[in-house]
C-alpha positions, -999 to 999 in steps of 0.1 A, spaced: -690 -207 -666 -694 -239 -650 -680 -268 -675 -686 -304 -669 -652 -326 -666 -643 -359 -681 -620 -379 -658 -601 -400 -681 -569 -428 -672 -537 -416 -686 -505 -434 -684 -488 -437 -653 -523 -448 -639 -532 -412 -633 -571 -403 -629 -571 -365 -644 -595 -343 -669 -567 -334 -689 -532 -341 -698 -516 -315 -680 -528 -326 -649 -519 -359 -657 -487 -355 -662 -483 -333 -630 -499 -363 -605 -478 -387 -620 -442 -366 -617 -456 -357 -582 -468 -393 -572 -432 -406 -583 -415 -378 -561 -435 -391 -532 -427 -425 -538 -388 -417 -544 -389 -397 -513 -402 -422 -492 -377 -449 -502 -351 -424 -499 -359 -418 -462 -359 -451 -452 -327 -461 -465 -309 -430 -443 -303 -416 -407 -292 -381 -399 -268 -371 -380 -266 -339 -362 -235 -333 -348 -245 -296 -333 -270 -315 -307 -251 -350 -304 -278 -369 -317 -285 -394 -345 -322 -396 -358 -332 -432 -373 -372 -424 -369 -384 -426 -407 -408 -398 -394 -383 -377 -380 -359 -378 -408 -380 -371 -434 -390 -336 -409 -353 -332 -407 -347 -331 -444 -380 -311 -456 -372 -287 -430 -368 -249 -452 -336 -243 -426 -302 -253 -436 -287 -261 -400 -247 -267 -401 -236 -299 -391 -266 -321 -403 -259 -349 -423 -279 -378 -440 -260 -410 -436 -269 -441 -455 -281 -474 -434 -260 -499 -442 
């Protein structure tokens, strides 16, 4: 069957048709937005290719990547 949905605002400012959801968008959006600031706060370093990455891009493809390379560091910024 086909039900109609009610998009209601929860807390958190999510948009969902039920609380679950909610509560799902709202841990995800604030995983984003910690993962974000994270990423622009670091550089990696990878000592196995002699390189340090600063691109916010690049590090961000560095850390989500499934691999675990030895010798691959985060390093904070400041």
């Amino acid at each position: 069957m086909n039900k109609e949905r009610v998009w209601k605002r929860f807390t958190g400012n999510a948009i969902a048709t039920d609380e679950t959801e909610a509560v799902f968008l709202t841990r995800f959006t604030k995983e984003t937005e910690m993962k974000r600031a994270f990423v622009r706060t670091i550089e990696v370093a990878d000592l196995q290719h002699y390189r340090l990455v600063k691109d916010i891009r690049k590090v961000d493809k560095v850390l989500s990547a499934q691999k675990r390379d030895p010798f691959v560091f985060a390093v904070s910024k400041n």
